[in-house]
C-alpha positions as CSV (number, residue, x, y, z in Angstrom):
1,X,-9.9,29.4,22.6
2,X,-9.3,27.1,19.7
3,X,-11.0,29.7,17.6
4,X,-8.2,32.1,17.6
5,X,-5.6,29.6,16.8
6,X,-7.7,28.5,13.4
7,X,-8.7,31.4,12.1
8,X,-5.0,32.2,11.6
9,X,-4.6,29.4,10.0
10,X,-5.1,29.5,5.9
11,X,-7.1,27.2,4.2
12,X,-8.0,25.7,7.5
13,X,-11.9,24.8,5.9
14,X,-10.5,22.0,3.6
15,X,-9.4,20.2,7.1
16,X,-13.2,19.0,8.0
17,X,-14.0,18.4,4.1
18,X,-10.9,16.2,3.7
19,X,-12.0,14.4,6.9
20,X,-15.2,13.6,6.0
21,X,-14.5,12.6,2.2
22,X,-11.7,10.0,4.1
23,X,-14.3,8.9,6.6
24,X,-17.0,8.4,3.4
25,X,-14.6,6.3,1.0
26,X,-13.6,4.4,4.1
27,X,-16.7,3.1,4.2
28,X,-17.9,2.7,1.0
29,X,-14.8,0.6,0.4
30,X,-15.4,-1.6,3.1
31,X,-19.5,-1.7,2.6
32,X,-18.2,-2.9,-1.4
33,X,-15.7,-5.4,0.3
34,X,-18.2,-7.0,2.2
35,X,-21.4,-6.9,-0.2
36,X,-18.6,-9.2,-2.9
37,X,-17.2,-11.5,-0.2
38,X,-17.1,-14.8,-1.2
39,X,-20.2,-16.4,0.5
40,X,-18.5,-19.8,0.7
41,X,-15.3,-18.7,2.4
42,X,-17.5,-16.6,4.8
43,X,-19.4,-19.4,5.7
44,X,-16.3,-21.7,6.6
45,X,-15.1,-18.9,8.7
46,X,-18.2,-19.2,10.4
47,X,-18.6,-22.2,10.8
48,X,-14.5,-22.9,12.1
49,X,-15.2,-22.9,16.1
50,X,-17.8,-24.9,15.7
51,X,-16.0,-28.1,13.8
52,X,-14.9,-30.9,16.0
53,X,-11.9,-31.1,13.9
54,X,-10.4,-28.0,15.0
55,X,-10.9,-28.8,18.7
56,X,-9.3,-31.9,18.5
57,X,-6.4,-30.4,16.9
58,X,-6.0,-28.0,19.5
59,X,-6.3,-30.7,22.2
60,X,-3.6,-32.6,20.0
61,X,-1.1,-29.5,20.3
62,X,-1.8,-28.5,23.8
63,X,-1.0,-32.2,24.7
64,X,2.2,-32.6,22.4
65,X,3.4,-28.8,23.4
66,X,3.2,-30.3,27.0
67,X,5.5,-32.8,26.5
């Protein structure tokens, strides 16, 4: 069905190239991106729901917010 409505289309074989070359850079951008992350800031961010700092400042808002 879908066939018929393509082939009238011109130039409608750049459409899957295009797709795939934005699918590719996509992820060789984001595969660069994650490879230079800075190690340090990742591991804070890992480490963040884990600090008892954080949970006691959450307790601190939820009892002030109640107020």
């Amino acid at each position: 069905m879908f066939n018929n409505y393509l082939s009238g289309i011109e130039g409608v074989a750049i459409y899957p190239v295009f797709s795939l070359l934005v699918f590719f850079i996509f992820f060789v951008v984001l595969a660069i991106r994650v490879i230079k992350a800075d190690k340090g800031y990742l591991k804070k961010m890992e480490n963040l729901p884990l600090e008892n700092e954080t949970i006691d400042s959450i307790k601190d808002f939820e009892n002030h917010s109640k107020v």
